[in-house]
N, C-alpha and C positions, 0 to 999 in steps of 0.2 A: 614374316615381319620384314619390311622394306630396311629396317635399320641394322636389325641385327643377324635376317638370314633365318632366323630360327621358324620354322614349322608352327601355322599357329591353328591351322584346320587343315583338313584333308577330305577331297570328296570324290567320292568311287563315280564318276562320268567317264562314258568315253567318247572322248572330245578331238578336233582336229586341231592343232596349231593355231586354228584361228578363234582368239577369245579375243575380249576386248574388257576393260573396266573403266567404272565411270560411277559418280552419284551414288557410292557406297555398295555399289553392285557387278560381280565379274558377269559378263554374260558368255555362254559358251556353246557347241554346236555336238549335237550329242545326233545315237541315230534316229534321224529324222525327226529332230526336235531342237529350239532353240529355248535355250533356259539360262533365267536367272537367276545367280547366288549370292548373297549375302554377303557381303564381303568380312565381313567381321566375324562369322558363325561359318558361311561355308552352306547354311542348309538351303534347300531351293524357296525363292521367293514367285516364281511362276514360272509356266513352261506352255509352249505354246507348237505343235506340229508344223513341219513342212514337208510339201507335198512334192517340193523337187533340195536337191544339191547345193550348198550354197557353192557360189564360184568367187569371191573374193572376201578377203580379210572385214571380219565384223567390224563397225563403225558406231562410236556410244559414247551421244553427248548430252546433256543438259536435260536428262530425261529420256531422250531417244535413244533408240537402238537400230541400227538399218543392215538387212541382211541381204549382197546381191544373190539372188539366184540363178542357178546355169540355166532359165529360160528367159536371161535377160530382163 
């Protein structure tokens, strides 16, 4: 909770530093997979494989999500 600090879900990923949220949704970079969570619940709303590394900080706006990968 943004206001109070308090824990309101918790979700067993493991993820890099680089999350990003947006439009009700944290997106995050798990192995070899970019998925969406719920912001409110915490549970997965879709996950989708990658085939390489991402190399910079997730980006997530107005619907989109853009993930650079280390093959540029």
């Amino acid at each position: 909770n943004a206001d109070t600090g308090a824990q309101v879900w918790r979700a067993d990923v493991k993820t890099t530093p680089r999350a990003a949220a947006a439009d009700d949704r944290v997106y995050v970079i798990g192995e070899g997979v970019l998925e969406a969570l719920d912001a409110r619940t915490g549970r997965a709303s879709w996950r989708t494989p990658l085939e390489h590394a991402v190399s910079a900080p997730l980006v997530a706006r107005g619907g989109w999500v853009i993930a650079a990968l280390d093959t540029g």
